[in-house]
C-alpha positions as CSV (number, residue, x, y, z in Angstrom):
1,X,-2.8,17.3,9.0
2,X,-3.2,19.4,6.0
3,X,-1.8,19.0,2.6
4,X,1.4,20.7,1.5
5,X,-0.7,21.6,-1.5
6,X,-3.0,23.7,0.3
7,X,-0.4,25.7,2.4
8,X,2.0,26.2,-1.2
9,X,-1.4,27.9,-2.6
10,X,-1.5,30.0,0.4
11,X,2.1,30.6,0.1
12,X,1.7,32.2,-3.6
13,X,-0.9,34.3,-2.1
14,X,1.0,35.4,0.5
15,X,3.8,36.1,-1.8
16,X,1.1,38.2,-4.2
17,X,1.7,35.3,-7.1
18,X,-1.1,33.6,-6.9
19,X,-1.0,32.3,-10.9
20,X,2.3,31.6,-9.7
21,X,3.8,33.4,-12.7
22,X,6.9,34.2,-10.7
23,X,7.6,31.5,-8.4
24,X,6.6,27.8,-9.2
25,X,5.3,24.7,-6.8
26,X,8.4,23.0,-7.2
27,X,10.6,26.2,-5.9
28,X,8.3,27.2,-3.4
29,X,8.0,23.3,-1.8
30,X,11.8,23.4,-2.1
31,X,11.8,26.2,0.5
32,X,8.8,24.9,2.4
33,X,10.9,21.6,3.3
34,X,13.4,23.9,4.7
35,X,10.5,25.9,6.7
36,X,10.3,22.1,8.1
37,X,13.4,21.5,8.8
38,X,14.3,24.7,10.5
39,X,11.1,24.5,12.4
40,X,12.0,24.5,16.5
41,X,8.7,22.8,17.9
42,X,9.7,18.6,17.7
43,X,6.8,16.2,16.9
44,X,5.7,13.5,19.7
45,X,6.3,9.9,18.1
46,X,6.6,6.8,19.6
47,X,8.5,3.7,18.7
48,X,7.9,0.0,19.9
49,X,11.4,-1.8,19.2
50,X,11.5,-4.8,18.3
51,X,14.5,-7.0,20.2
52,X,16.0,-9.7,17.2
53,X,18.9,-10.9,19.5
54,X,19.5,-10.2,23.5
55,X,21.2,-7.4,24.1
56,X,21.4,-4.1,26.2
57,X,21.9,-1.2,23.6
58,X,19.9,-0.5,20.2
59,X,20.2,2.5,17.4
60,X,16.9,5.1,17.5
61,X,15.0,6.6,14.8
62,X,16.4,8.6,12.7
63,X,14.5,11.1,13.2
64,X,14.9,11.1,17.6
65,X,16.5,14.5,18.9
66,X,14.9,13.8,22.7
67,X,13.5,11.0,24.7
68,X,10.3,11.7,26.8
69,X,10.1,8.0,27.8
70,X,11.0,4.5,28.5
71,X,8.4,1.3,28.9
72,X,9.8,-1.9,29.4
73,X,9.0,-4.8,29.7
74,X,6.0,-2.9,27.8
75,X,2.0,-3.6,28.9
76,X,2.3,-3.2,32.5
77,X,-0.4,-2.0,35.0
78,X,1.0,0.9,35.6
79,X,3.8,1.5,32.9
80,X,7.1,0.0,33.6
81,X,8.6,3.4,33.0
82,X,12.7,3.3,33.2
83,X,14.8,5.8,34.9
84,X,17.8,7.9,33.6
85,X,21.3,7.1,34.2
86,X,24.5,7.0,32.4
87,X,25.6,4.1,30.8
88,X,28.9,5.3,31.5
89,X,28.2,5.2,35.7
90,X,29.8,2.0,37.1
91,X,26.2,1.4,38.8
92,X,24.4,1.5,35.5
93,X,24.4,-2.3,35.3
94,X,23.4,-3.1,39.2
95,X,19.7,-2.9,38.6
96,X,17.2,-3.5,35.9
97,X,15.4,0.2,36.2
98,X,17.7,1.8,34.3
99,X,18.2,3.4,30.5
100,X,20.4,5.7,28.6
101,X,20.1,8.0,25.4
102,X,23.4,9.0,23.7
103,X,25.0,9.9,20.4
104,X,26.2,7.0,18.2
105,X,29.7,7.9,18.4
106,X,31.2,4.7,16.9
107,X,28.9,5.1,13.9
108,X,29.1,8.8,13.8
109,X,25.5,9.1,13.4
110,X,22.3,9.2,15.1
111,X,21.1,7.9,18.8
112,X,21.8,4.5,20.6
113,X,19.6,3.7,23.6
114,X,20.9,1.6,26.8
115,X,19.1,0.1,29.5
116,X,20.7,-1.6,32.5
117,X,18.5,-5.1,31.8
118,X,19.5,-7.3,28.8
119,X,17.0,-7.3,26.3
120,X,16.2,-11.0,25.6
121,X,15.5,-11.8,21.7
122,X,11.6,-11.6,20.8
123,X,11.3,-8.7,23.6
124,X,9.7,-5.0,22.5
125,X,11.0,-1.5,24.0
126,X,8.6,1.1,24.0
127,X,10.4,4.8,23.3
128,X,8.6,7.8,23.5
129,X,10.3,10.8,22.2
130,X,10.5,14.6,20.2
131,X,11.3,14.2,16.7
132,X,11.7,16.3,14.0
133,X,9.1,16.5,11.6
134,X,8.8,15.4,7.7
135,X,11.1,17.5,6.0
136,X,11.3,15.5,2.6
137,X,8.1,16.2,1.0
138,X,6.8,15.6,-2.3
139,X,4.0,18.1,-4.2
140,X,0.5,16.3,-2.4
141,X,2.4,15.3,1.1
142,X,0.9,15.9,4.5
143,X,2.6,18.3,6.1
144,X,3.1,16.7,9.7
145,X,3.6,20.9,11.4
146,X,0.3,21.6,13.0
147,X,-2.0,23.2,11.1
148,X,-1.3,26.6,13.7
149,X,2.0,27.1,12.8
150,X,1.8,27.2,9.2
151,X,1.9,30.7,9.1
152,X,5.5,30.3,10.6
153,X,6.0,28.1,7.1
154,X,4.4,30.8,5.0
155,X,7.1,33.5,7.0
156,X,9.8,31.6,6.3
157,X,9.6,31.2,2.8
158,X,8.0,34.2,2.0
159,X,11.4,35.8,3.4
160,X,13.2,33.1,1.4
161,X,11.5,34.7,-1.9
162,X,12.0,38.2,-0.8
163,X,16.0,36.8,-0.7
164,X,16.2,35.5,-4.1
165,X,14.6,38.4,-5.8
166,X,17.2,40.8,-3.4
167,X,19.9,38.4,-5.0
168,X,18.9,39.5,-8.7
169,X,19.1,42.6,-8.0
170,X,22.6,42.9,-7.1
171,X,23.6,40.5,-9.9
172,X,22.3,43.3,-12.6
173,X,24.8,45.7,-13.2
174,X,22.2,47.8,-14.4
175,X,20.1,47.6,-10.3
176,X,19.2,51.1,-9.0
177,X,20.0,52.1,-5.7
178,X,16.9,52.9,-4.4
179,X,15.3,49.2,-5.8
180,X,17.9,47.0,-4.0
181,X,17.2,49.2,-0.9
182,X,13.4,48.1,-0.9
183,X,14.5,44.9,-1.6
184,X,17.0,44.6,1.6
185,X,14.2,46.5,4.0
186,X,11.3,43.6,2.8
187,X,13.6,40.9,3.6
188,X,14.7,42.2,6.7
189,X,11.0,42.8,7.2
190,X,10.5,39.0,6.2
191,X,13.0,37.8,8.1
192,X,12.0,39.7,11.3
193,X,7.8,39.0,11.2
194,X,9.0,35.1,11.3
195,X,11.8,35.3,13.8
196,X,8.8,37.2,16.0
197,X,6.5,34.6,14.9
198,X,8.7,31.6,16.5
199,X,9.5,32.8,19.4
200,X,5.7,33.6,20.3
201,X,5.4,29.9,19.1
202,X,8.0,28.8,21.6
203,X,7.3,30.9,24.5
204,X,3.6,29.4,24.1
205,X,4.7,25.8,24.1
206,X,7.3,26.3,27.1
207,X,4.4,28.1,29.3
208,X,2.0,25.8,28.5
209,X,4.2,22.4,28.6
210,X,3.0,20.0,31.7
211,X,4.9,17.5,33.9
212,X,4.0,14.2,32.3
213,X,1.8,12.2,35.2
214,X,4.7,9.9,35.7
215,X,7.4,9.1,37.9
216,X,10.7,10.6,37.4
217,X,14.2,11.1,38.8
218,X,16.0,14.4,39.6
219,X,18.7,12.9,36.9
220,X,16.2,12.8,33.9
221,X,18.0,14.8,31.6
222,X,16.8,16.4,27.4
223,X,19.4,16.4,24.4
C-alpha cells in the first residue's frame, strides 16, 4: 500500500497546483476519502470470530458487504467450508453444514451471520468476505485501494475540484458566460474520464475473477 501522502501530491499535480496554492491537503484528503468510499472494487478481508457464549448467530464487521466464505469448526484438512441456506428455510437447523448472511434488521444496522450448528463458547468462525476499503483517513494513512487504481482516486477528485471552482462561478454575479461554460465542459470532462475509468476497472475484475477451488452449492448467493 502506498501512502495517502504520496497520491494527494500527485493529486495537486494532476490538478496543476502543485504548491498547492489553490487547493490544500486537508480539502483535497477530504475528497480523497470520498474517492474511497465511492470506489466499486471491495477489499478481500478475513475475520476469525471469536465465540464468548454458545450460540448460532453473530453480528459481522462493519465493514462486510459480501461473504466469499465460511470455515468452521476452523483448521480442518481440507477446510470445513459451510454451505448457503436461509436461516429462514425450516431445514436450516436439520444439519450442521449450513450458514447464513443477512441484514441486521432488529438493530437496523450492519450484517448478522447464522449457521445451522450451535457455536459452543471458546469456539472460532472463520469469515472470508468483500469489504469496503478505509475510507476515514488521516494526512500520512495507507491508502488500502491498490496502488493501480489510484488514478481512478486522482479522477474522482480532480472532477470534485473542477466542481467547486464551477460552483464559484455561478455564485459571482459578476461570472461571464463564456467562463462558467469552460467550467461546466471540464467537469463534465472530469466526470466522464473517471466514470470510463471504472468501468474498465470493473469489466477487468469481472473477466478475470476465478471460481474459488472450493466446493459450493447452486444456492450460494452475493449481497
Amino acid at each position: 500500500m502506498t501512502s495517502n501522502i504520496i497520491v494527494l501530491g500527485k493529486i495537486s499535480t494532476a490538478l496543476g497546483d502543485p504548491l498547492q496554492a489553490v487547493w490544500s491537503n486537508t480539502t483535497l484528503l477530504t475528497w480523497l476519502n470520498e474517492a474511497v468510499a465511492e470506489f466499486p472494487i471491495l477489499r478481500p478481508l478475513e475475520k476469525a470470530q471469536a465465540i464468548a457464549a454458545a450460540t448460532h448467530t453473530f453480528a459481522l464487521p462493519a465493514d462486510f458487504r459480501e461473504v466469499i466464505w465460511v470455515e468452521y469448526p476452523i483448521s480442518q484438512t481440507p477446510p470445513a467450508l459451510l454451505k448457503y441456506k436461509s436461516h429462514l428455510d425450516p431445514n436450516f437447523y436439520t444439519s450442521e453444514e449450513h450458514y447464513d448472511v443477512d441484514r441486521n434488521y432488529n438493530a437496523s444496522a450492519g450484517y448478522m451471520l447464522w449457521t445451522s450448528a450451535e457455536l459452543p463458547a471458546g469456539s472460532t468462525v472463520k469469515v472470508s468476505y468483500l469489504g469496503l476499503h478505509n475510507y476515514s483517513m488521516i494526512y500520512g494513512d495507507q491508502v488500502s485501494v491498490p496502488d493501480q487504481y489510484h488514478n481512478i482516486l486522482i479522477l474522482y477528485v480532480v472532477w470534485k475540484a473542477y466542481i467547486e471552482r464551477l460552483s464559484l462561478q455561478l455564485q459571482l454575479p459578476t461570472a461571464h458566460t463564456s467562463l462558467i461554460q469552460q467550467y461546466t465542459l471540464a467537469v463534465q470532462t472530469a466526470q466522464q474520464a473517471y466514470q470510463d475509468a471504472v468501468k474498465v476497472a470493473v469489466d477487468e475484475v469481472t473477466d478475470s475473477r476465478q471460481t474459488p477451488p472450493m466446493a459450493v452449492d447452486g444456492y450460494d448467493r452475493i449481497y
